[in-house]
C-alpha positions as CSV (number, residue, x, y, z in Angstrom):
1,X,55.1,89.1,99.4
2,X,56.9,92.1,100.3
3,X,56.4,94.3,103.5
4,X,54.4,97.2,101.6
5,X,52.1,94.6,100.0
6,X,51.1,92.3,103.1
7,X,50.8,95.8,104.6
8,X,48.8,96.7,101.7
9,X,46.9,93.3,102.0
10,X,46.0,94.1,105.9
11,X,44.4,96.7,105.1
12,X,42.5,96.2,101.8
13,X,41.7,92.4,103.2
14,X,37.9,90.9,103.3
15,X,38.6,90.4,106.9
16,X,38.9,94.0,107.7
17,X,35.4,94.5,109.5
18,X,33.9,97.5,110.7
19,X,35.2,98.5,113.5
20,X,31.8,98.6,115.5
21,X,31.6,94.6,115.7
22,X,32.9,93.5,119.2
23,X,35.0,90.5,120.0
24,X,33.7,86.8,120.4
25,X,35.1,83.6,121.4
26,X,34.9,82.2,118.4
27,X,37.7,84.5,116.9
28,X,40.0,82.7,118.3
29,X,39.4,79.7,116.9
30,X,41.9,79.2,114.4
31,X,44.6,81.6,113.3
32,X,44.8,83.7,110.5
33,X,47.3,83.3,107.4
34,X,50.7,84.7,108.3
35,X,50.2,87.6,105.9
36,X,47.2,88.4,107.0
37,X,48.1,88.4,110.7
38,X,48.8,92.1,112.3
39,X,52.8,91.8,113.3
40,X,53.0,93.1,116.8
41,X,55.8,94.4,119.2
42,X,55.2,94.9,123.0
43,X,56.7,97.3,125.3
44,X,56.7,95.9,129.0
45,X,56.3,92.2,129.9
46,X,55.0,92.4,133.6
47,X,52.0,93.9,135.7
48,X,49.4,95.3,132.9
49,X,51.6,94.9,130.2
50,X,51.6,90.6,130.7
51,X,47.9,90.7,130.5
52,X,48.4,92.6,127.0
53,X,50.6,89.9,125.8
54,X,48.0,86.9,126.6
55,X,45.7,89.2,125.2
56,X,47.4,90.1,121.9
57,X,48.8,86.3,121.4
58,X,45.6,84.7,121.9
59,X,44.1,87.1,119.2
60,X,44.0,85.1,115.9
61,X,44.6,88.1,113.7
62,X,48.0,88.7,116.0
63,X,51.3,88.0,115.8
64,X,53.5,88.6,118.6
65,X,56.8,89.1,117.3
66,X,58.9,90.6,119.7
67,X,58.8,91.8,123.7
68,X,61.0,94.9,125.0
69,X,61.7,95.3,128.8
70,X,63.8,97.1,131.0
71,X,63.8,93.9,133.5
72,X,65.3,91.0,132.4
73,X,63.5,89.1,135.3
74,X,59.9,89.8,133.5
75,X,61.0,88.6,130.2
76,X,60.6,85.1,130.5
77,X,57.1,84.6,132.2
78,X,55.8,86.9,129.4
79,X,58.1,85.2,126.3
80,X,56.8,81.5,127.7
81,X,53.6,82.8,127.8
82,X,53.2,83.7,124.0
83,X,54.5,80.5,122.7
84,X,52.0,78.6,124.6
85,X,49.3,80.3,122.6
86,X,50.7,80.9,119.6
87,X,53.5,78.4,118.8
88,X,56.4,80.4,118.3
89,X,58.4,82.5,121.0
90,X,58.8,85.8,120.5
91,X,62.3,87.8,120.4
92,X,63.3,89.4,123.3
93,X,64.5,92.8,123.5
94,X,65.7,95.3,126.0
95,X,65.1,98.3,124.0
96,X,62.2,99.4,122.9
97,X,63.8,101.0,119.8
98,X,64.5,97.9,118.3
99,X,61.1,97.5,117.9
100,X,60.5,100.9,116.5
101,X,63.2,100.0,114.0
102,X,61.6,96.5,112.8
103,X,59.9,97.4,109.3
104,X,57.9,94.3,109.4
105,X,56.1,95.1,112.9
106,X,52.6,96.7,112.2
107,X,51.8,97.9,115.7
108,X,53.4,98.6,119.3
109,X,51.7,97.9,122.6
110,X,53.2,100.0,125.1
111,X,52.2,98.7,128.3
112,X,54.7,100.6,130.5
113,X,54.6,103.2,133.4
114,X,52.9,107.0,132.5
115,X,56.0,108.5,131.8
116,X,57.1,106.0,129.2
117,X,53.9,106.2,127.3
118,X,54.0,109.8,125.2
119,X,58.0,108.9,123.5
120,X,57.4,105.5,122.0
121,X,53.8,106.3,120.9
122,X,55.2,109.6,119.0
123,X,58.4,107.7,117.3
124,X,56.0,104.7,116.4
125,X,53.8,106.7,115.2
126,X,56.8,108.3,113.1
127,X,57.6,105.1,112.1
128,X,54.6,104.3,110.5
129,X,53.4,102.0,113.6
130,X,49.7,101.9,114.9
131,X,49.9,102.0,118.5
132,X,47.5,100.7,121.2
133,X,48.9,102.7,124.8
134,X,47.7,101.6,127.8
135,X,45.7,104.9,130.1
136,X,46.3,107.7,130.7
137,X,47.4,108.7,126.9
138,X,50.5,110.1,128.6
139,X,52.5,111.6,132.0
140,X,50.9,115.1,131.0
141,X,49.1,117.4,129.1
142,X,51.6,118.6,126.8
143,X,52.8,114.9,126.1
144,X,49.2,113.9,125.0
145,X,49.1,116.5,122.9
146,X,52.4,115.9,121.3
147,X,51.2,112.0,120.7
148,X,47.4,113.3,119.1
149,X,49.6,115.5,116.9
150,X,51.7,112.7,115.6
151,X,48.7,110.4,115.3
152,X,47.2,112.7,113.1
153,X,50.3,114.0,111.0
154,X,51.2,110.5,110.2
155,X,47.6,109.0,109.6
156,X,47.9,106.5,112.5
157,X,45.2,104.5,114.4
158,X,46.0,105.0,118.3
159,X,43.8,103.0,120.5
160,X,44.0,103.9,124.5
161,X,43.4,101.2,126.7
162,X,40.2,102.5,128.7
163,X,39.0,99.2,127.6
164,X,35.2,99.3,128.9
165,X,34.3,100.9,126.0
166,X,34.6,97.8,123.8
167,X,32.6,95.7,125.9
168,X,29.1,94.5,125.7
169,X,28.5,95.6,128.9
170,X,29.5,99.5,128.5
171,X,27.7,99.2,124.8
172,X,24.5,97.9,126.0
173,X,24.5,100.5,129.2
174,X,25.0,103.4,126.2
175,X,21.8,102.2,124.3
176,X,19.8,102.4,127.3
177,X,20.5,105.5,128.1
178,X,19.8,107.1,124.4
179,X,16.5,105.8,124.4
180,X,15.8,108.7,126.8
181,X,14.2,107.0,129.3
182,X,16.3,109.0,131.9
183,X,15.0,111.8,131.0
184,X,16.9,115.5,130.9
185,X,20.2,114.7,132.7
186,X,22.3,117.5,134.0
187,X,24.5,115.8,136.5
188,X,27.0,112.8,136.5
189,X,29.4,111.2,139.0
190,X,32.5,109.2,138.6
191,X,34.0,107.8,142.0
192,X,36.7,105.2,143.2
193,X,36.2,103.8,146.7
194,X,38.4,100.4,146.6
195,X,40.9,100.3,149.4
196,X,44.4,101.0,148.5
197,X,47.4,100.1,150.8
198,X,49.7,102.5,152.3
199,X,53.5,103.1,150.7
200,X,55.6,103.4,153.8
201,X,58.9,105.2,153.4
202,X,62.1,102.9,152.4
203,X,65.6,103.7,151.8
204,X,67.2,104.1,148.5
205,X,69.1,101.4,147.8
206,X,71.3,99.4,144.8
207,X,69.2,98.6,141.6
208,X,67.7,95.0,140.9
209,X,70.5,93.1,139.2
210,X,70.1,93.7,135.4
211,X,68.1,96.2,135.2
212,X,69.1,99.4,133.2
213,X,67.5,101.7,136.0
214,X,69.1,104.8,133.9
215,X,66.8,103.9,131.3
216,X,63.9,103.2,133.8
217,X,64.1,106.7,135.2
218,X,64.1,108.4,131.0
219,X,63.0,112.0,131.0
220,X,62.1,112.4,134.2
221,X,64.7,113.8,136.4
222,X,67.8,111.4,137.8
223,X,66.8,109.9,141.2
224,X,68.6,107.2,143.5
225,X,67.0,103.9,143.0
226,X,64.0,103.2,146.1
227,X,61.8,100.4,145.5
228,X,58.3,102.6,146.4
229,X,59.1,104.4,142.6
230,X,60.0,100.9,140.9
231,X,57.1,98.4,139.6
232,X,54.0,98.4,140.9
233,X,54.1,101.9,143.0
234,X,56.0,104.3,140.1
235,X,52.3,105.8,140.0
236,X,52.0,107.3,143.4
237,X,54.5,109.6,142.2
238,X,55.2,112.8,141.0
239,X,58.1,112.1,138.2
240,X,56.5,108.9,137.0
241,X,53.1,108.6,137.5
242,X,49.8,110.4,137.3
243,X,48.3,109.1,141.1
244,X,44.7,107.2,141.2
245,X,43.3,109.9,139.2
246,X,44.9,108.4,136.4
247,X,44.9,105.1,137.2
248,X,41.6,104.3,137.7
249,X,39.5,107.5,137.8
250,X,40.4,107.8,134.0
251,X,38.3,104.6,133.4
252,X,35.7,106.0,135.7
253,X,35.5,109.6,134.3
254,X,35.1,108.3,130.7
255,X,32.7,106.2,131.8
256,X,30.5,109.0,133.2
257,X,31.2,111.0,130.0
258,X,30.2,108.5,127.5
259,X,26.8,107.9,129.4
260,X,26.2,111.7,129.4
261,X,26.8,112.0,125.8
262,X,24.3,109.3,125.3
263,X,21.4,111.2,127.3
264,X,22.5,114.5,125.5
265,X,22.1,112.7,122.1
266,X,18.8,111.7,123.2
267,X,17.7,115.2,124.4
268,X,19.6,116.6,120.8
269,X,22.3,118.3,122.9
270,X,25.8,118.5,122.0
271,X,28.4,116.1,123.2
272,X,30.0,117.9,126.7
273,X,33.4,118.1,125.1
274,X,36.6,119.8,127.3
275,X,35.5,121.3,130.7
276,X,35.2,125.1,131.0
277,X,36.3,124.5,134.9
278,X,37.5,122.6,136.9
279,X,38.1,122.6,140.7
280,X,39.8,119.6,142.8
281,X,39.6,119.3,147.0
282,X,41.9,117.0,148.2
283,X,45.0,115.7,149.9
284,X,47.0,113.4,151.9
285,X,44.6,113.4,154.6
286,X,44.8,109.5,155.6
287,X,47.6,107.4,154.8
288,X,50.8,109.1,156.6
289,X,53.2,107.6,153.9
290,X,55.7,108.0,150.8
291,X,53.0,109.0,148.5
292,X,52.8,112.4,147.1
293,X,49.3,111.9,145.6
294,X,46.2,112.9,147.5
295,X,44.0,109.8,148.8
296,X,41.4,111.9,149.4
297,X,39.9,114.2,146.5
298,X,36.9,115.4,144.7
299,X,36.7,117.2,142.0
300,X,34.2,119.4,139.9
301,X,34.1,120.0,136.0
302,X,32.0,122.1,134.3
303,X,31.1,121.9,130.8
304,X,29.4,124.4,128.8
305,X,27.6,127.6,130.4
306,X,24.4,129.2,131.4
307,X,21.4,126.7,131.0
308,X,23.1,124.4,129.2
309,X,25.8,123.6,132.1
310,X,26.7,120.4,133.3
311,X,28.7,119.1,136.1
312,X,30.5,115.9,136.5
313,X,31.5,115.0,139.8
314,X,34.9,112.7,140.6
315,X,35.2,111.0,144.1
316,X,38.4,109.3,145.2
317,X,38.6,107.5,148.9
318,X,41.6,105.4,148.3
319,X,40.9,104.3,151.8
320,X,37.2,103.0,152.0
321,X,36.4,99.4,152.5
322,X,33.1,99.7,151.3
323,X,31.4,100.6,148.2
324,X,29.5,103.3,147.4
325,X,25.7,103.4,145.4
326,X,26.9,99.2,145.4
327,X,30.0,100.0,143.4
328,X,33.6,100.2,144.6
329,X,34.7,102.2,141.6
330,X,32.1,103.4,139.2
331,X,30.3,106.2,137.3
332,X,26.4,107.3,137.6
333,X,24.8,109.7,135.6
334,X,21.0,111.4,137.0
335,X,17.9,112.7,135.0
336,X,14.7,114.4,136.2
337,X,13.0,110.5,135.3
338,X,15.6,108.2,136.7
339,X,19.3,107.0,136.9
340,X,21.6,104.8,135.7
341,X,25.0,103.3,137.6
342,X,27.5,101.3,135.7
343,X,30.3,99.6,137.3
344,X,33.1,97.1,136.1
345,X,30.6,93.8,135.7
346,X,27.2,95.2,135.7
347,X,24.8,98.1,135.2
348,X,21.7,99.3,136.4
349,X,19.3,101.6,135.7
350,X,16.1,102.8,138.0
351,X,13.1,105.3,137.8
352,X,10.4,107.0,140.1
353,X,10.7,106.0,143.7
354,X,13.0,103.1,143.0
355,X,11.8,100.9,139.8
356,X,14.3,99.4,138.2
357,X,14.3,100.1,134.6
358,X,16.9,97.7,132.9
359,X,20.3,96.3,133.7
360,X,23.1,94.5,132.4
361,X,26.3,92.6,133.0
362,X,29.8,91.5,132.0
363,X,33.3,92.1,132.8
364,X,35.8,94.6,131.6
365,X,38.5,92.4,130.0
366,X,40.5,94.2,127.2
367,X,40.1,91.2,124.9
368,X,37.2,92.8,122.9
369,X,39.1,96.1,123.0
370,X,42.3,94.3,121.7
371,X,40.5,92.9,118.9
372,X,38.2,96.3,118.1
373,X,42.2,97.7,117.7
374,X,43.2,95.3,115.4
375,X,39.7,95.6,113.0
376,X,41.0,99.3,112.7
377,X,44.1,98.4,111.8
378,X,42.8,96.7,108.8
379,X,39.2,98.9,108.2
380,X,41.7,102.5,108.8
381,X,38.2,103.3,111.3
382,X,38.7,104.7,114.6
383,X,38.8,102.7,117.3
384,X,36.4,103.0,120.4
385,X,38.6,104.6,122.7
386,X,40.0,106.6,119.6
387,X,43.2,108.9,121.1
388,X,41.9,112.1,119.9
389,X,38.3,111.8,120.6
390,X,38.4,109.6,123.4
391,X,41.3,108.4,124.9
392,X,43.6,112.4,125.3
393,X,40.1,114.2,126.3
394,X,39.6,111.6,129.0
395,X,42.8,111.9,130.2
396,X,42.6,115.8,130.2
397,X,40.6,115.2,133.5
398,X,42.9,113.8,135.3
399,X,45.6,115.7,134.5
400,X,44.0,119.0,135.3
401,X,42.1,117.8,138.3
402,X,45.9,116.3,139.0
403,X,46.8,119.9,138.8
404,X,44.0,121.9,140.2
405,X,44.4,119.8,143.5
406,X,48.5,120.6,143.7
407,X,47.8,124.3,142.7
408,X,44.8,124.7,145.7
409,X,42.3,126.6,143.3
410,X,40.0,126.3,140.5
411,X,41.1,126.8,137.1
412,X,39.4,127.5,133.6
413,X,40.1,125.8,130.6
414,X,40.5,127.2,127.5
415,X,39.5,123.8,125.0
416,X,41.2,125.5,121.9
417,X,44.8,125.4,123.5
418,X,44.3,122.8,126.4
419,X,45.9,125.9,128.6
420,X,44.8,127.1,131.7
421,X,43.6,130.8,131.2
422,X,45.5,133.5,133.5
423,X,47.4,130.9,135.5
424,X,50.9,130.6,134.9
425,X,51.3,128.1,138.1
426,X,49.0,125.5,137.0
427,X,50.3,125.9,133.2
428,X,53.7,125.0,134.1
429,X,52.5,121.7,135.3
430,X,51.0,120.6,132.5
431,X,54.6,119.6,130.9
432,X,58.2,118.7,132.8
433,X,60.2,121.5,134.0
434,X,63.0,119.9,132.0
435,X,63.2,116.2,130.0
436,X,66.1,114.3,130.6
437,X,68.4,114.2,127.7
438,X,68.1,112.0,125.4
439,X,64.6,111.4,126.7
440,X,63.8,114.6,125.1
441,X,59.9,115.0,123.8
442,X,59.9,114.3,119.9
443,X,59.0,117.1,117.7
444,X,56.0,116.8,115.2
């Protein structure tokens, strides 16, 4: 069979379901044929990438063909870990272009720090690749933008790994809330309370042996190595990373926008879409450390205006040890009849003076979003946590609240150009000041 055709096949197979049916065990009993398996490449082998690659091999539609990482050290954990479920290891790779350049890979899994996500999604994309891309869809604004243009250009399905959307959980809490029973809800709240450690100041110091650190660093400006950007804390700063906001308030915030979306459907509203504005509080009131993130931060969107304005509500206190409404990190949305409060294994929803109404559980493992990805690949539907729809507009607000906390003021959006009106300041953060050549953003 030749490539075209087993891609042909793939998507023109029986098997291709819709892409609304969610992930059971039983999937993974037995593996598909080899030509009717998805060939997939991964970018990054450790920290959320290596649950990726259990979570991709284990699939039965999946192959796992080939792992790229910039650490040698992380390769082998990750390459062991694939053969064990699926038989064969996969090739490793230090580039990720090679796997760009393999015609017979399907899809690429980029599982890698924020500012490595926007590049490799726009060239696969180029390439003909379907990409999932772990959250936020990119380092900034103008990157996510860049990657919804090349999704669309080139036809590609571009799942982002908010992966509570595909669950049964996050499904079940959305059908309760379109029955109405909330009543008319005006108000929602996404908040992260978990305690996060402090990143005390170290002194830059000799790369880890192997690792092509130049590479690492890609468009974002040339740093001495320090352990506190490397794996693990690369999102606390500036060049690399997108702070908490991003890192979890981006699972949070969509989680509080889908809910809405559900009561406005019931109350035949329109869907909240872009903010209008958005004003962030915060800073680095707590932890007296190397991070340049705030710890501390709330922030206000408003969508839509006069009587039909709503306002969502983000909460960060990277420093709490306790939860908050009996969630550490979670998202609540509040009608004139009741409320509803969904967190990462269970949901609950209550009425008048108390009653609980309905509730639900189950955990947030990306398995059912991995396999909603690959039923897309083969149906050509959008995925759940689609990256135009879902995925770029979710990350939207955390890059502007991002922005409105650095710039000390509230901005207004304008939804048409993703631009912040009459504020050249906060517009020149939503891209680099400069990208590191040859790290230079791909045109579409």
């Amino acid at each position: 069979m030749s490539e075209q055709s087993r891609r042909d096949f793939l998507q023109s197979s029986s098997l291709a379901v819709a892409s609304g049916a969610l992930f059971s065990h039983t999937a993974l009993a037995g593996k598909d044929q080899p030509s009717e398996r998805v060939r997939v490449g991964i970018m990054g082998a450790g920290g959320r990438a290596f649950s990726l690659v259990n979570s991709f091999a284990a699939n039965k539609s999946v192959e796992v063909v080939a792992i790229a990482d910039l650490d040698p050290s992380k390769l082998p954990k990750a390459l062991d870990a694939v053969e064990k479920l699926q038989g064969k290891k996969p090739r490793e790779e230090s580039d990720f272009r090679k796997l760009i350049d393999d015609k017979t890979i399907d899809a690429l899994v980029v599982g890698t720090p924020d500012h490595w996500h926007a590049i490799p999604t726009i060239l696969a994309c180029q390439a003909g690749k379907d990409v999932y891309v772990e959250k936020p869809d990119a380092h900034n604004i103008v990157e996510g933008m860049r990657m919804v243009a090349a999704m669309k250009k080139h036809k590609r399905v571009v799942q982002m790994g908010s992966q509570h959307r595909s669950t049964t959980r996050m499904q079940a809490a959305i059908e309760f809330v379109k029955s109405g029973k909330l009543g008319k809800c005006v108000v929602a709240k996404a908040w992260e309370s978990s305690k996060q450690g402090a990143v005390p100041a170290v002194a830059d110091s000799a790369p880890p042996a192997g690792v092509d650190y130049e590479m690492w660093m890609g468009s974002a400006p040339k740093r001495p190595f320090n352990v506190n950007r490397f794996h693990g804390r690369w999102r606390w700063f500036y060049d690399y990373g997108t702070g908490d906001l991003g890192n979890d308030g981006v699972h949070r915030l969509d989680m509080a926008v889908v809910l809405l979306n559900a009561a406005l459907e019931a109350q035949k509203e329109q869907p909240i879409g872009l903010p209008r504005t958005i004003f962030a509080s915060g800073g680095k009131w707590f932890f007296d450390d190397a991070q340049e993130f705030p710890d501390t931060m709330q922030v206000n969107y408003e969508f839509g205006t006069g009587k039909q304005t709503k306002l969502l509500t983000y909460e960060m206190r990277i420093w709490a040890p306790y939860d908050y409404l009996d969630e550490e990190e979670g998202a609540a949305v509040f009608g004139d009849q009741g409320y509803i409060i969904c967190g990462n294994k269970k949901w609950a929803a209550f009425g008048k003076k108390g009653v609980l109404l309905a509730k639900g559980e189950g955990d947030s493992h990306e398995k059912p979003h991995v396999q909603n990805f690959i039923e897309c690949i083969k149906s050509r539907q959008k995925p759940y946590c689609d990256l135009e729809t879902v995925g770029h507009p979710a990350s939207i607000l955390c890059h502007a609240g991002n922005i409105s906390a650095r710039v000390g003021r509230k901005l207004t959006l304008d939804p048409a150009t993703e631009t912040f009106v009459g504020d050249a300041e906060a517009n020149a953060l939503r891209t680099r000041a400069e990208y590191r050549k040859p790290w230079v953003l791909p045109e579409v």
